[in-house]
PAZAPA-4460 file (N, C-alpha, C; in steps of 0.05 Angstrom, whole numbers, plus 32768, in hexadecimal, padded with zeros to 4 digits):
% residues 78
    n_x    n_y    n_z   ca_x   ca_y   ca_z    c_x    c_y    c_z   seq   type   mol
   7EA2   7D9F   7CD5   7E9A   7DB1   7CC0   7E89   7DC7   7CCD     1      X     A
   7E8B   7DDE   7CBB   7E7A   7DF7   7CC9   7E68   7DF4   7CB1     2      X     A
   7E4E   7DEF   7CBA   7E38   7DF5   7CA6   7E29   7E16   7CAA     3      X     A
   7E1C   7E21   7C98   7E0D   7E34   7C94   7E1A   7E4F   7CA4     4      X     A
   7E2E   7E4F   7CA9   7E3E   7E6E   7CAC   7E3D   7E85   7C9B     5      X     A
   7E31   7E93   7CA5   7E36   7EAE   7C93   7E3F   7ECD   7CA1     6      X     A
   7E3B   7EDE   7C96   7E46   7EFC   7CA1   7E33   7F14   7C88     7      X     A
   7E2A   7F1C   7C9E   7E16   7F38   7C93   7E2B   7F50   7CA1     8      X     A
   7E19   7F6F   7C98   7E30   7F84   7C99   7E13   7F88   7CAE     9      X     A
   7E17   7F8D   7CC6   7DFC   7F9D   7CD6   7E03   7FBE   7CDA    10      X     A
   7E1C   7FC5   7CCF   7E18   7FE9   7CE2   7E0B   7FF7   7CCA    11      X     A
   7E0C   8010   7CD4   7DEC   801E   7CCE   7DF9   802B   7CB2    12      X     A
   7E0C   802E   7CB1   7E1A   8038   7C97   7E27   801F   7C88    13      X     A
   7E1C   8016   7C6E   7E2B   7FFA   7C6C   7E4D   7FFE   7C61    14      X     A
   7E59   7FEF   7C63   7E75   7FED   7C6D   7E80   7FDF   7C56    15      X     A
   7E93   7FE3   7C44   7E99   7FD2   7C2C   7EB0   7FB9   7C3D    16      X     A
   7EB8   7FB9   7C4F   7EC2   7FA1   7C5A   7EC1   7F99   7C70    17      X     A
   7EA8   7F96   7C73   7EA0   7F90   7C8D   7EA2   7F73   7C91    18      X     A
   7E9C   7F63   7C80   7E9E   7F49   7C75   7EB3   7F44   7C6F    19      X     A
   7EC6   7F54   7C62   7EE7   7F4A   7C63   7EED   7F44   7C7F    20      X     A
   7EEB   7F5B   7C8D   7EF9   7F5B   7CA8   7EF3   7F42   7CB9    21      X     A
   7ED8   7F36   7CB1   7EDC   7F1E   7CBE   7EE4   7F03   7CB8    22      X     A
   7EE1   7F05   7C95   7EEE   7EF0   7C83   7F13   7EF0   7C8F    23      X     A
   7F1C   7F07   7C8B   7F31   7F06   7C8F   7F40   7EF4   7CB1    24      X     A
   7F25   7EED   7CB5   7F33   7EE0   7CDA   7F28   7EC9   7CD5    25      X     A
   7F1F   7EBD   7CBF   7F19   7E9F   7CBD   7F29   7E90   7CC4    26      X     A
   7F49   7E95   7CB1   7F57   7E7F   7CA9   7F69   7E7E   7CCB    27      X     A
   7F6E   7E94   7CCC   7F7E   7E97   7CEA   7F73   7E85   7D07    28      X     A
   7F55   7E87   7D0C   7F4B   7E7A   7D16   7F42   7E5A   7D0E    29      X     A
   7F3D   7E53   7CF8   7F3A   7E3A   7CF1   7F5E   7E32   7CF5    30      X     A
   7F6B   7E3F   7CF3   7F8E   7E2F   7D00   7F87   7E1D   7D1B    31      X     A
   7F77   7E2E   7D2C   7F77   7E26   7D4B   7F61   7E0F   7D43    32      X     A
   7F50   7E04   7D2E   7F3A   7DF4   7D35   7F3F   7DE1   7D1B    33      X     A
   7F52   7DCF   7D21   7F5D   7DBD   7D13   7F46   7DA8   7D02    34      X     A
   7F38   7DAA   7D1D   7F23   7D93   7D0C   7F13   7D97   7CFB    35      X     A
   7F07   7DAC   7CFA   7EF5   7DC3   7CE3   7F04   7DBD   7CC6    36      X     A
   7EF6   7DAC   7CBB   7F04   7DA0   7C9D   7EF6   7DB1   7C89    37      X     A
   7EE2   7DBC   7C8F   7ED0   7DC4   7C76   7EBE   7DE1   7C7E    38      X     A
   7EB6   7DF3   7C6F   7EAC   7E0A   7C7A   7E8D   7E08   7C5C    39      X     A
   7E7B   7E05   7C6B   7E66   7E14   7C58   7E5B   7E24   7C5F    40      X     A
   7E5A   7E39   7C45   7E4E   7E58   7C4A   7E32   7E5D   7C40    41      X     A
   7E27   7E66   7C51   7E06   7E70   7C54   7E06   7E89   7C41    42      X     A
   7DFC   7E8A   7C25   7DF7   7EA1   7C22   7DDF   7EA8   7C08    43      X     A
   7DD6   7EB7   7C1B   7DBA   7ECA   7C0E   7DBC   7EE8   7C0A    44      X     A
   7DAC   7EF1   7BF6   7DA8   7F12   7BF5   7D9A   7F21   7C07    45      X     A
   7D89   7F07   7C16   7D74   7F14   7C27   7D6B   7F02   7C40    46      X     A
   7D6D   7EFC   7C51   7D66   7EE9   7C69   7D4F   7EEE   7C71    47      X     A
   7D4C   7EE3   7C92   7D29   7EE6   7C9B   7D26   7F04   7CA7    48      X     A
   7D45   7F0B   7CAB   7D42   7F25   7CBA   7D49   7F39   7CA4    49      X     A
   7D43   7F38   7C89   7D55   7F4A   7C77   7D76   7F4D   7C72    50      X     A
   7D7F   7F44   7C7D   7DA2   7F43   7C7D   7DB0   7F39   7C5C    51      X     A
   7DBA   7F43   7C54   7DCB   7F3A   7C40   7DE0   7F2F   7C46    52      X     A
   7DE2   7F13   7C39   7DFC   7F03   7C4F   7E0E   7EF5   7C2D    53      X     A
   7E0E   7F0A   7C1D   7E17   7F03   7C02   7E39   7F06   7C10    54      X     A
   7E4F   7EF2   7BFF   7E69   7EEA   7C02   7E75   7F0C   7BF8    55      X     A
   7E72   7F0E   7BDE   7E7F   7F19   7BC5   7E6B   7F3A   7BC1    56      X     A
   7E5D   7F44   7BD9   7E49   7F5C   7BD3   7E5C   7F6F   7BC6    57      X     A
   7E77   7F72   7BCC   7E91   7F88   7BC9   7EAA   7F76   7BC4    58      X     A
   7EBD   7F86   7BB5   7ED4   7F7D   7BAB   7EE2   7F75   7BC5    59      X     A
   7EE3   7F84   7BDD   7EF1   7F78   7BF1   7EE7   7F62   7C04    60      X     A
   7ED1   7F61   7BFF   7EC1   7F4D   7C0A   7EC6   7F2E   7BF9    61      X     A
   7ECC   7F34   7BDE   7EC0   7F18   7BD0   7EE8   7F1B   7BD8    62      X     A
   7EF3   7F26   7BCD   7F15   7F1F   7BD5   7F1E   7F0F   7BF5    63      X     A
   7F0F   7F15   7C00   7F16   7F0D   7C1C   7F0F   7EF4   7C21    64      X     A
   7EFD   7EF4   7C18   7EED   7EDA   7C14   7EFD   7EC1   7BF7    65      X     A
   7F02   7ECF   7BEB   7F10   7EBD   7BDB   7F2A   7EB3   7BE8    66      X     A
   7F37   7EC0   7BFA   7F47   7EB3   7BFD   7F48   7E97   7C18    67      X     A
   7F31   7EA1   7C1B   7F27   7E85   7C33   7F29   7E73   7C1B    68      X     A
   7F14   7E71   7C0B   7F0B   7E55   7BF6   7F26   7E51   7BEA    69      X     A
   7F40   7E64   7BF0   7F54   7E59   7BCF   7F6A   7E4A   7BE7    70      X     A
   7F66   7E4C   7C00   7F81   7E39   7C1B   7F81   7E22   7C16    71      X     A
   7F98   7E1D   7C12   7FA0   7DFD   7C0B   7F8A   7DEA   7C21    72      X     A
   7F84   7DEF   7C33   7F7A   7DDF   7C4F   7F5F   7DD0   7C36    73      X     A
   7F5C   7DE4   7C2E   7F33   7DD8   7C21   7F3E   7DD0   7C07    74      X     A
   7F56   7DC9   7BFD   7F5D   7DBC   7BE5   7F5C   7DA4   7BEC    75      X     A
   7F4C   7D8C   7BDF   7F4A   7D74   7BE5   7F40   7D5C   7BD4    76      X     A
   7F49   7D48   7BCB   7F4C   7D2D   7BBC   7F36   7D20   7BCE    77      X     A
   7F2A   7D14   7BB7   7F11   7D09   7BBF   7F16   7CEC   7BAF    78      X     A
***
């Protein structure tokens, strides 16, 4: 399991998918790391260094991200 992962936008102009762009290489790379069963996400408005590490700040951000949480892989019977 990946605990407390998150993604802030750091360039100096903020970026409406800056956070997509890296949501979008989740699923591709979790292919190569079979054993990674579970992903939890770290997120705050505000951290120790000021960072906004919100999922959903922009429509392309919370989309990108939705489609990590909706992959059959994290569908699971308990």
């Amino acid at each position: 399991m990946v605990a407390e992962w998150g993604v802030y936008d750091s360039s100096k102009k903020p970026n409406p998918t800056a956070k997509a762009n890296v949501y979008n290489t989740v699923l591709k790379d979790l292919d190569s790391m079979p054993a990674i069963k579970g992903l939890m996400y770290f997120e705050t408005a505000k951290d120790q260094s000021g960072h906004q590490i919100l999922m959903n700040d922009t429509p392309q951000n919370a989309a990108a991200f939705q489609k990590i949480a909706a992959d059959p892989r994290f569908t699971v019977t308990l």
